[in-house]
MMTF fields as JSON, N, C-alpha, C and O atoms, coordinates in Angstrom:
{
  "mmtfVersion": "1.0.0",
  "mmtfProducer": "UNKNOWN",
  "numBonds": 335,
  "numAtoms": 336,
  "numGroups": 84,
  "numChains": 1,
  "numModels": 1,
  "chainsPerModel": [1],
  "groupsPerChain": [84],
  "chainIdList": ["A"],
  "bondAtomList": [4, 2, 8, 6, 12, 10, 16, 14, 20, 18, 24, 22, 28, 26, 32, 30, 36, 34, 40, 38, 44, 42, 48, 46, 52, 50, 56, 54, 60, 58, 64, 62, 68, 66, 72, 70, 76, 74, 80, 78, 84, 82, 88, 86, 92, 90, 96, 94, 100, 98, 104, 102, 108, 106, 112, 110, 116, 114, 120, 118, 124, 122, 128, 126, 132, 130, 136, 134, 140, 138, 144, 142, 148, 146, 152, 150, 156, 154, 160, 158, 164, 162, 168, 166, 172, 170, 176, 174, 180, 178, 184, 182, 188, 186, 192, 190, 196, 194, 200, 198, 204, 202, 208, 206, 212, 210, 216, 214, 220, 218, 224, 222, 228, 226, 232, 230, 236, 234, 240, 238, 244, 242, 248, 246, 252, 250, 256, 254, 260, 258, 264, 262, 268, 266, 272, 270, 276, 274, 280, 278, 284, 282, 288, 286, 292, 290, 296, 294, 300, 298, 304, 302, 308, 306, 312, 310, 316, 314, 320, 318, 324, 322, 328, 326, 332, 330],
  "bondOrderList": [1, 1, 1, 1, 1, 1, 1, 1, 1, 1, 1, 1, 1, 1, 1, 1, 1, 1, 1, 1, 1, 1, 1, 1, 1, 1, 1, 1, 1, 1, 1, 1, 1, 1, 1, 1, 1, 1, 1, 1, 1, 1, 1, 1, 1, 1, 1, 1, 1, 1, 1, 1, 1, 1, 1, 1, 1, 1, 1, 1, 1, 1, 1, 1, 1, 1, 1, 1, 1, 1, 1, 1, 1, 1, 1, 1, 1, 1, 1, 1, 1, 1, 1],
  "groupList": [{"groupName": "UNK", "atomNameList": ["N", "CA", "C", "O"], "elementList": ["N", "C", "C", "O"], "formalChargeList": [0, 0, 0, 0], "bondAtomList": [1, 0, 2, 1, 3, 2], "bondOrderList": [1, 1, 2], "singleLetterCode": "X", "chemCompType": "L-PEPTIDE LINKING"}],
  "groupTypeList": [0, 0, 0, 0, 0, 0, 0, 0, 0, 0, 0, 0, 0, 0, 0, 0, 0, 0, 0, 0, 0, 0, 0, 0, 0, 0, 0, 0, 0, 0, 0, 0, 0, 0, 0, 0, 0, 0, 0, 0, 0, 0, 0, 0, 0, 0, 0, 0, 0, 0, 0, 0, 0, 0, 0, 0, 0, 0, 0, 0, 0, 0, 0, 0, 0, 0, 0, 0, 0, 0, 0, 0, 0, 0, 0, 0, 0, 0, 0, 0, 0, 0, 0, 0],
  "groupIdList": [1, 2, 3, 4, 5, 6, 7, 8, 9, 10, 11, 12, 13, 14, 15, 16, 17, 18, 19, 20, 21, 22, 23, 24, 25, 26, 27, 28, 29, 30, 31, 32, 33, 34, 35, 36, 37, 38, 39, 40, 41, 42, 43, 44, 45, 46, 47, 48, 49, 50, 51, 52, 53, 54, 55, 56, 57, 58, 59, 60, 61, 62, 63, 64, 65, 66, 67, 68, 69, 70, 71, 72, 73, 74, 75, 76, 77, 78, 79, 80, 81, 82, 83, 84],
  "secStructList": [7, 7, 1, 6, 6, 2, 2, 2, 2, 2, 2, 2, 2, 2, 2, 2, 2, 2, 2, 2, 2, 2, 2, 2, 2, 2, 2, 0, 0, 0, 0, 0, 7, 1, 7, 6, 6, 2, 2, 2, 2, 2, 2, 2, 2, 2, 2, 2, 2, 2, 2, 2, 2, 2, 2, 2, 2, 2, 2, 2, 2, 2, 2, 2, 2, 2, 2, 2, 1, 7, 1, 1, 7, 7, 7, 7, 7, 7, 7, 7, 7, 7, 7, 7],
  "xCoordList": [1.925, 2.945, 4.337, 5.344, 4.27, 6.003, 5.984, 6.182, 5.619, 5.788, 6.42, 7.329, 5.867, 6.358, 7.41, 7.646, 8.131, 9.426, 10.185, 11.276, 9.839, 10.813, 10.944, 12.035, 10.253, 10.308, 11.284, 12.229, 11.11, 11.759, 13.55, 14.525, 13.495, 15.16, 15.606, 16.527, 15.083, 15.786, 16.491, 17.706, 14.987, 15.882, 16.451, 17.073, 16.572, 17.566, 18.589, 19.387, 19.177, 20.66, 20.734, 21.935, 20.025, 20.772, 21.313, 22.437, 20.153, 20.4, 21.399, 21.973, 21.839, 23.324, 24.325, 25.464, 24.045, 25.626, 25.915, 27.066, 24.973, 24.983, 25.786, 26.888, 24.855, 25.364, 26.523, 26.896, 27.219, 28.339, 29.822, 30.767, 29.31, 30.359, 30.107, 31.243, 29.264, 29.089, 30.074, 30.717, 30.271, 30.535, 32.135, 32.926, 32.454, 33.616, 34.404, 35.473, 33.415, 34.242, 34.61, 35.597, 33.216, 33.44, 34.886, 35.715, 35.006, 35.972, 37.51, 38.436, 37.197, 38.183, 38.703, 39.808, 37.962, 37.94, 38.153, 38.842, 37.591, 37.748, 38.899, 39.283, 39.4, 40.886, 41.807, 42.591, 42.045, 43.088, 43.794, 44.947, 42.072, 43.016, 42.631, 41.774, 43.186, 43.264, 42.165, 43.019, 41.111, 40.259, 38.962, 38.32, 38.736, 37.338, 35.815, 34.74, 35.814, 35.207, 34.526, 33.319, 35.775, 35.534, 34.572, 33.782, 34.637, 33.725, 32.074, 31.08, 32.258, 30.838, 30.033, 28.899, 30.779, 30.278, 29.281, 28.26, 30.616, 30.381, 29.224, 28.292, 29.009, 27.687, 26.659, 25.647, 26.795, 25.572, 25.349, 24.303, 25.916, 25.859, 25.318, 24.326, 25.43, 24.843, 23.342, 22.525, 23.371, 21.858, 21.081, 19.854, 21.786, 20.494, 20.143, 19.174, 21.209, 21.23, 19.657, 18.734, 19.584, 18.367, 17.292, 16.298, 17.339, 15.984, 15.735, 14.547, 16.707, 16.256, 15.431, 14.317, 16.395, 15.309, 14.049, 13.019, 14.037, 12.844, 11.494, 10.418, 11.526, 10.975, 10.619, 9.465, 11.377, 11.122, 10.066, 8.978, 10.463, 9.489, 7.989, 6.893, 8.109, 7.145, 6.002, 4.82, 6.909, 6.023, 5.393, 4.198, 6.206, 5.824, 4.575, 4.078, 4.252, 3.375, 1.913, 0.786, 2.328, 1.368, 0.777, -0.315, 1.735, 0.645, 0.218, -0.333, 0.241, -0.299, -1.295, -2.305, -1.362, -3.134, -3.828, -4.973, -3.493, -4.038, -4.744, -5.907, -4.07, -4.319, -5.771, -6.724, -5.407, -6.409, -7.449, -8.569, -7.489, -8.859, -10.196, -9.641, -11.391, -11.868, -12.806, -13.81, -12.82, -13.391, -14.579, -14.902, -15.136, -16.781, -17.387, -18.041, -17.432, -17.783, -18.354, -18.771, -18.576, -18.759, -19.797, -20.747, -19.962, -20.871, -21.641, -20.977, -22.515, -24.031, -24.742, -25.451, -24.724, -25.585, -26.984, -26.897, -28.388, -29.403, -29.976, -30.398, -29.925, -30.756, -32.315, -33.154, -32.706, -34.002, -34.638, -34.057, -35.986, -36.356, -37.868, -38.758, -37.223, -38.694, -39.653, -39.543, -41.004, -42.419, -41.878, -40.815, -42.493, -42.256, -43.33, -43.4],
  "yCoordList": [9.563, 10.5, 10.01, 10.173, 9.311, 9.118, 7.941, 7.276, 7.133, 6.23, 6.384, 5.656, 7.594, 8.595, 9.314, 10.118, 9.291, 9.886, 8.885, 8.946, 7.579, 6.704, 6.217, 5.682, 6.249, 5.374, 6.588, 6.184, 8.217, 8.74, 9.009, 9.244, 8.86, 8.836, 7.732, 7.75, 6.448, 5.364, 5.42, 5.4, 5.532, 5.95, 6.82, 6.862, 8.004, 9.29, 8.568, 8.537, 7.735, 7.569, 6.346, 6.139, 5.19, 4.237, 5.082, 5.21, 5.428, 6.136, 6.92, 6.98, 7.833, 8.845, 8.012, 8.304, 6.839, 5.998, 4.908, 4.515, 4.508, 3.887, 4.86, 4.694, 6.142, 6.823, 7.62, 8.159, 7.773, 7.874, 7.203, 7.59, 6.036, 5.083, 4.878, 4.932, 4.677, 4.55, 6.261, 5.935, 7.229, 8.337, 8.205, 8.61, 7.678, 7.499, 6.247, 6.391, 4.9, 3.896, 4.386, 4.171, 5.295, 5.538, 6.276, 5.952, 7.411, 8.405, 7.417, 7.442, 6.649, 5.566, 4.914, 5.031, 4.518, 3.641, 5.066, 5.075, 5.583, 6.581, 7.473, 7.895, 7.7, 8.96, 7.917, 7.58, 7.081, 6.678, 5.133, 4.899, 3.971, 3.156, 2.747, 3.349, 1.849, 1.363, 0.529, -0.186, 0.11, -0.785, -0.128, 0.449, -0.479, -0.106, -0.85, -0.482, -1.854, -2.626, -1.532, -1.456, -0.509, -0.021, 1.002, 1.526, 1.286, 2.727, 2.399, 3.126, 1.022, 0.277, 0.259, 0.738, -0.535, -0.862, 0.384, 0.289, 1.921, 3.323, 3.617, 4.134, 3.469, 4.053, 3.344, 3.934, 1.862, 0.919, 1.586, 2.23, 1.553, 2.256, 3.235, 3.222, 4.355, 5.313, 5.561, 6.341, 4.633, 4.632, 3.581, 3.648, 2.621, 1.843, 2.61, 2.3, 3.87, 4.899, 5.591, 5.797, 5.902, 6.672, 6.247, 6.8, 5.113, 3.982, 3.593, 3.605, 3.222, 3.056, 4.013, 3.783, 5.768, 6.629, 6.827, 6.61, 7.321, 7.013, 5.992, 6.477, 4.597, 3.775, 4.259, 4.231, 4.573, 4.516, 6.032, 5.938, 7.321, 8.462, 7.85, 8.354, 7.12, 6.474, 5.365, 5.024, 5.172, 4.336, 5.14, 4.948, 6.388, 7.101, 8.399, 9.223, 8.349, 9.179, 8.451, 8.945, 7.217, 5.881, 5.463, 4.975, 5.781, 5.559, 6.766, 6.465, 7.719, 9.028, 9.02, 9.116, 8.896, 8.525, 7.642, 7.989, 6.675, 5.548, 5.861, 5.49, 6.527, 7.161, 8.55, 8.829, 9.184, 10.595, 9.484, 9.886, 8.393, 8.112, 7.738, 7.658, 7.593, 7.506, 6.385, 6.462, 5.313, 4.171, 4.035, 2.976, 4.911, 5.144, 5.208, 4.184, 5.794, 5.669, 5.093, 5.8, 3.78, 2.391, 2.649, 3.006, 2.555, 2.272, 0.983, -0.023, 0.967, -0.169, 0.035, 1.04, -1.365, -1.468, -2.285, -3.272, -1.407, -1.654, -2.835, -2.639, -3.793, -5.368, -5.027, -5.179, -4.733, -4.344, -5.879, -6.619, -6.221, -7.345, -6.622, -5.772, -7.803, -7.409, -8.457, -9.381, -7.834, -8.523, -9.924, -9.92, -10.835, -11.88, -11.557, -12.278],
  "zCoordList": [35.448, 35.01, 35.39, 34.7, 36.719, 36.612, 36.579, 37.595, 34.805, 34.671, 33.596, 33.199, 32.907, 31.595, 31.783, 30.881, 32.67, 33.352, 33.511, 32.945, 34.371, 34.371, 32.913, 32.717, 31.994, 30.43, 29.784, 29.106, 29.959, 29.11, 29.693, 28.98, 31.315, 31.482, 31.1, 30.283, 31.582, 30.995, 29.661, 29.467, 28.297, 27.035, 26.884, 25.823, 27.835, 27.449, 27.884, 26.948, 29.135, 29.34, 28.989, 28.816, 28.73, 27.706, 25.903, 25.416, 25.446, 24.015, 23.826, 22.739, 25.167, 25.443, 25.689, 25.325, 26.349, 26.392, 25.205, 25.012, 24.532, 22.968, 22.194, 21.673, 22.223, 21.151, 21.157, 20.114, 22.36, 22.881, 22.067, 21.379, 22.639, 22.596, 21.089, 20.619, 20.089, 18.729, 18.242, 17.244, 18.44, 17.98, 18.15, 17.298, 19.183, 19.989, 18.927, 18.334, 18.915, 17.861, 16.447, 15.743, 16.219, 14.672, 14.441, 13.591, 15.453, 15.31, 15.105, 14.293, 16.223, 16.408, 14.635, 14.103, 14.308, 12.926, 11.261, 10.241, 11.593, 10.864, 10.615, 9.525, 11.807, 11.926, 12.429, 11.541, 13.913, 14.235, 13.427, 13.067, 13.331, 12.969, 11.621, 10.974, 11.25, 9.092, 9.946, 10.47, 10.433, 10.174, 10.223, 11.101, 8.647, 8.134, 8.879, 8.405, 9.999, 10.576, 11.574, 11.803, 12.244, 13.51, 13.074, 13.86, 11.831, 11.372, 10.947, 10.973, 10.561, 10.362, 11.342, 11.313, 12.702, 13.617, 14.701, 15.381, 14.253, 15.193, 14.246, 14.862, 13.079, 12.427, 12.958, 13.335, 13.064, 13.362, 14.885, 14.964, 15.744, 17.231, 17.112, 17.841, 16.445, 15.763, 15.715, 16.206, 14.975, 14.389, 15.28, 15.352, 15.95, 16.814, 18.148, 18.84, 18.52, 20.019, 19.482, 20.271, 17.923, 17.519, 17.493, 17.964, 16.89, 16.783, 18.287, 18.607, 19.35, 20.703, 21.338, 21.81, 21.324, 21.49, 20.894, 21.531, 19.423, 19.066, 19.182, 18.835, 19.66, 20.029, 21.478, 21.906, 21.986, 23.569, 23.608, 24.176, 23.002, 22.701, 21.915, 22.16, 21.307, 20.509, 21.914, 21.877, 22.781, 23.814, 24.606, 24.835, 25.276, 25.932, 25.291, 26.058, 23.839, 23.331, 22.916, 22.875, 22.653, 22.865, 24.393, 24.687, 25.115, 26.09, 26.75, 27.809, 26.602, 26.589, 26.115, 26.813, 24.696, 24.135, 24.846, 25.136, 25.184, 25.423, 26.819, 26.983, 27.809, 28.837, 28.438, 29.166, 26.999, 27.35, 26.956, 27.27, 26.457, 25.369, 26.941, 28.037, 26.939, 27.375, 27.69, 26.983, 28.556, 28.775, 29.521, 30.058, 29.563, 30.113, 28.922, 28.725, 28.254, 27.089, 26.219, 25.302, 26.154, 25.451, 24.874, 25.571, 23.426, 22.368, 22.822, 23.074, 22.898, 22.887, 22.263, 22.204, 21.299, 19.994, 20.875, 21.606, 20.473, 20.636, 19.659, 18.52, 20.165, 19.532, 18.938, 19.826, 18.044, 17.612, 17.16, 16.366, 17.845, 17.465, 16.31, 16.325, 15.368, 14.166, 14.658, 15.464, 13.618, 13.745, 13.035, 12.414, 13.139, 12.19, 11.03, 10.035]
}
């Protein structure tokens, strides 16, 4: 469990300071200055703060399964020998 805690703060405060600073450039490029570069760049920031989180929720629900599934379990196929 607090392995699933350390995986989900990490991506909560990298993904909050990406997407921060992406909201912050765009605004930048958009309202204050004439360069259409700065507004590209705040969307791309944008959207990789989301895809980071999402990936990182995506690890932490993956190994959750991976954790309930059960490894005692094991299927053994019985070798049946025929008559000749």
């Amino acid at each position: 469990m607090e392995s699933k805690t350390r995986i989900l703060n990490a991506v909560k405060y990298i993904g909050g300071t990406i997407l921060t600073i992406g909201i912050i450039t765009f605004l930048l490029g958009f309202f204050v200055s004439n360069y259409g570069i700065l507004t590209a760049i705040g969307i791309g920031a944008v959207m990789g703060a989301v895809f980071i989180f999402l990936i990182g929720l995506f690890f932490v629900a993956s190994e959750a399964m991976v954790e309930k599934t059960s490894y005692h379990n094991k299927v053994v196929h019985k070798t049946e020998k025929r008559a000749p």
